[in-house]
N, C-alpha and C positions, 0 to 999 in steps of 0.2 A: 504494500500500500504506500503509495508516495506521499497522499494526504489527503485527509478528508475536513471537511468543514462543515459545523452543524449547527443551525437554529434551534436553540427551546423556547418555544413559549406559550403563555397561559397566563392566566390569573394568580397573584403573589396567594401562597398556602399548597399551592398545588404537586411544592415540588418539582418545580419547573430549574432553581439553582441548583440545588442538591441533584439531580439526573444529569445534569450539567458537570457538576463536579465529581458525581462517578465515570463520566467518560474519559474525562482528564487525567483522574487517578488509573484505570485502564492502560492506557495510554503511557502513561510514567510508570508502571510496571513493565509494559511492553519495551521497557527504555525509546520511547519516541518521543518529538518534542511537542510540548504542549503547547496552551492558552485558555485559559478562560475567563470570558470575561461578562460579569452580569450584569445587567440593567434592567432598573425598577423602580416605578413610580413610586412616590413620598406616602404613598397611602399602606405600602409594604403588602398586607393582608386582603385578599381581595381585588388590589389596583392592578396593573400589568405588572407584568414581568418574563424578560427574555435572557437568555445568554447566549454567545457565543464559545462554540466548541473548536477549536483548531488541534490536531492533531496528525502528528509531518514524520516523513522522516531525514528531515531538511529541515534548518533554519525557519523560524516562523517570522515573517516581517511584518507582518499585522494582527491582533489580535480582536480587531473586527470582522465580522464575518457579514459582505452582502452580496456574495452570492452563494447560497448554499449548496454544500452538496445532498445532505440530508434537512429537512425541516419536518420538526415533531411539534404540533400544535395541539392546546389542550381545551381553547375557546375558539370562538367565531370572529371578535376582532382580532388575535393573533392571527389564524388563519389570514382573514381578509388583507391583513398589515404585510405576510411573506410571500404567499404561495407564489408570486409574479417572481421573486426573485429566485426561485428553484432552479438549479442548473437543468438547462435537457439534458435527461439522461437520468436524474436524479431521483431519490425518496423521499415521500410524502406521508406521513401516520400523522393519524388524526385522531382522536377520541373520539365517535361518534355518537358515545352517548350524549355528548356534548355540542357536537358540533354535525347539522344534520343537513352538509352541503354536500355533493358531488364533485368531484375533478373534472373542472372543464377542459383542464389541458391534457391535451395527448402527449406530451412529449418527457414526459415524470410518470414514475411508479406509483402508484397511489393504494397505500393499506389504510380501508378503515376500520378501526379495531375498536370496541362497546369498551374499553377499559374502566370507566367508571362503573358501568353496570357489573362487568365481571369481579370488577376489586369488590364491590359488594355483594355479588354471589358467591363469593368464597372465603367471605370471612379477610378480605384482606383491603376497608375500609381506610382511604387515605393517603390509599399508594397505589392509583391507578398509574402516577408515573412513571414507575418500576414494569408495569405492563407495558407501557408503551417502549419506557427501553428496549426490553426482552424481542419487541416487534421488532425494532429499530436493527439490533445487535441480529435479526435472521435476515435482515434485507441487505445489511454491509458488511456482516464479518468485519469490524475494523477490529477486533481483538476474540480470543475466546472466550466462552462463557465461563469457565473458571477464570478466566483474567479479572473479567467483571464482576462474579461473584467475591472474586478476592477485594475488589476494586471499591464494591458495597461496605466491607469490612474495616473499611482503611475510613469511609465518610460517615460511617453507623459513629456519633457519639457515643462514649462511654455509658453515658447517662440512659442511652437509649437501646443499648444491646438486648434488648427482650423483643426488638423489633425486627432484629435482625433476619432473624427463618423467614420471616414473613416477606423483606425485601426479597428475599432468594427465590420465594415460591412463586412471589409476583413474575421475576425477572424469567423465569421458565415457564410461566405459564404464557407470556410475550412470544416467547421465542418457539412457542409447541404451537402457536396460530400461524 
């Protein structure tokens, strides 16, 4: 993989940074060079929020990302706000329980995956975007799934490690759609 470049974004709580920041950690396990860089409206909780993903294995000279290789959106204004900037060629997931548009473009891959509806059929309430990862990680292979799962481990807080299985189960149950 030379490099790839990824949009998150969603509404702040969604776990839109934190998916962001297990690609990165990925990534930096994989010894390849990062970036992440987040952006979020002042409202934190509920307001926007996106980050850029960059991960090379070259030098990174920007750690803005506009034009993506992958975009994972988890609302209808983020949607609305990237899809145009998608590489052709590129990947598209969407939370669909969320966001209930079609891909008009032909020229991107487009997974629409219910991840909120599933994170609450299985008991895994609050991390639909561990699902969407898990999607994301079977469209690009940018690392493997024990990369990622180790990757989880490394951004799981101390304070939050009873949460841990549960990112994992998410991130496989992603990657088995």
């Amino acid at each position: 993989m030379a490099g790839l470049n990824v949009i998150f974004a969603g509404f702040g709580g969604q776990g839109i940074l934190f998916t962001g920041k297990v690609v990165a950690y990925a990534g930096l396990i994989d010894g390849k060079e990062v970036s992440w860089l987040p952006s979020y409206g002042p409202e934190m909780r509920g307001g926007t929020a996106n980050c850029s993903v960059c991960v090379s294995d070259e030098p990174i000279g920007s750690p803005l990302v506009t034009e993506p290789d992958v975009l994972v959106a988890m609302n209808i204004p983020s949607y609305d706000k990237f899809i145009d900037t998608v590489k052709p060629g590129g990947l598209v997931v969407v939370d669909s329980s969320l966001i209930d548009r079609k891909c008009e473009r032909d020229d991107v891959r487009f997974a629409a995956v219910p991840a909120t509806r599933l994170s609450n059929e299985e008991h895994l309430e609050g991390i639909a975007n561990m699902i969407l990862l898990g999607r994301m990680l079977k469209g690009v292979e940018f690392a493997s799934l024990e990369t990622v799962e180790r990757a989880v481990g490394k951004c799981v807080p101390a304070s939050k490690t009873h949460l841990l299985e549960h990112n994992m189960r998410a991130i496989r149950l992603g990657y088995s759609l």
